[in-house]
Legacy VTK file of the C-alpha trace (Angstrom):
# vtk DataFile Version 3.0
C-alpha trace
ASCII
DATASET POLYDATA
POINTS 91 float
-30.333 -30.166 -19.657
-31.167 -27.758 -17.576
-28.957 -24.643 -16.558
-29.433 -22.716 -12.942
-28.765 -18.857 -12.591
-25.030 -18.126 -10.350
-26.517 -16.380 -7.600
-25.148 -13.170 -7.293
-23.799 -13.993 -3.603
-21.804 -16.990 -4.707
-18.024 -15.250 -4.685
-15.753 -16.853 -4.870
-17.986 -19.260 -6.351
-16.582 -22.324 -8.284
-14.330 -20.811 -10.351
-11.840 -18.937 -8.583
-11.044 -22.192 -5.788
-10.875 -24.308 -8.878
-8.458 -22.463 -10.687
-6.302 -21.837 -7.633
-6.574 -25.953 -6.912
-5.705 -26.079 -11.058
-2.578 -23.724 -10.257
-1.573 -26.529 -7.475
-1.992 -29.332 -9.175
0.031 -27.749 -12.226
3.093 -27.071 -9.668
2.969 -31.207 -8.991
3.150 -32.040 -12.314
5.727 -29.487 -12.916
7.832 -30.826 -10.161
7.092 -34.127 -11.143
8.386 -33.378 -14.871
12.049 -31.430 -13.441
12.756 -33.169 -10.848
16.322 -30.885 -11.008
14.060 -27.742 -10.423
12.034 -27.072 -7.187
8.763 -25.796 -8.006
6.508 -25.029 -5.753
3.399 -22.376 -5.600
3.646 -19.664 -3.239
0.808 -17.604 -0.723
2.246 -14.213 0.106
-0.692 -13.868 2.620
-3.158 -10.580 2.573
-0.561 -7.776 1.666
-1.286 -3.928 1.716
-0.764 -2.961 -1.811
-2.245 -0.073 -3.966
-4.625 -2.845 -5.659
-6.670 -3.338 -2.488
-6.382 -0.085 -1.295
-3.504 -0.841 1.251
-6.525 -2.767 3.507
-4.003 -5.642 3.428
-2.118 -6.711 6.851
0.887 -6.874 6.370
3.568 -5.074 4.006
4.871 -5.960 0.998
8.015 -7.080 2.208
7.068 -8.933 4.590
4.974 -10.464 1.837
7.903 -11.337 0.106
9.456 -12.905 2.748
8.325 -16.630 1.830
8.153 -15.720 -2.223
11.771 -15.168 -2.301
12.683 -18.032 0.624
11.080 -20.364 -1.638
13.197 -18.621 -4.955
16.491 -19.860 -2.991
15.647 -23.138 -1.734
18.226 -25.331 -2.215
18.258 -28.621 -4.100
17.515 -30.762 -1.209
14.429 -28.193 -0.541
10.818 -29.172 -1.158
9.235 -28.982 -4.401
5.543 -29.598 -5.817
3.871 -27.837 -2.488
1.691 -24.930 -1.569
3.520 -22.936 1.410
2.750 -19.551 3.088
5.437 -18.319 5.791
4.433 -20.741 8.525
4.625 -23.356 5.799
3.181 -26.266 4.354
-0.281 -25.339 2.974
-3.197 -27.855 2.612
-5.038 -27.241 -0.631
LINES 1 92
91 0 1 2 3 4 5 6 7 8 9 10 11 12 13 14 15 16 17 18 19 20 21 22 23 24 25 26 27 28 29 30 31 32 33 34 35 36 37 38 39 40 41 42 43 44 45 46 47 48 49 50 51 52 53 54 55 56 57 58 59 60 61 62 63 64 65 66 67 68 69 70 71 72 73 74 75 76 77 78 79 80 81 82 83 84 85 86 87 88 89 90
């Protein structure tokens, strides 16, 4: 077995998409499990915040716009998806 060096230029690399695809696929099988709950997973988008030095575009409550939208949806609302404020995320 061999094992190759991470190159130093490889962010995100494999590990951060894989765990956000992991956080995905754990909102299906949560919504798959309660079907009585919506669950779905949430992007916020690129928000100015004191952790990246307020670089972000957008505020944080316009960031929370589709985090607490999706808190509220009602029980004929989606569940098991990826959404950002436009909507429906592929992932």
């Amino acid at each position: 077995m061999r094992v190759l060096p991470v190159p130093a230029y490889a962010y995100p690399g494999v590990a951060y998409p894989a765990s956000k695809a992991a956080v995905n696929m754990v909102t299906v099988q949560y919504a798959n499990a309660l079907p009585d709950i919506r669950v779905n997973a949430v992007e916020p988008g690129y928000t100015a915040t004191d952790l990246n030095g307020h670089t972000g575009f957008q505020t944080v409550e316009q960031g929370a716009e589709i985090i607490v939208r999706m808190a509220v949806v009602g029980p004929d609302g989606p569940t098991g998806g990826y959404f950002d404020a436009e909507g429906t995320l592929p992932w």
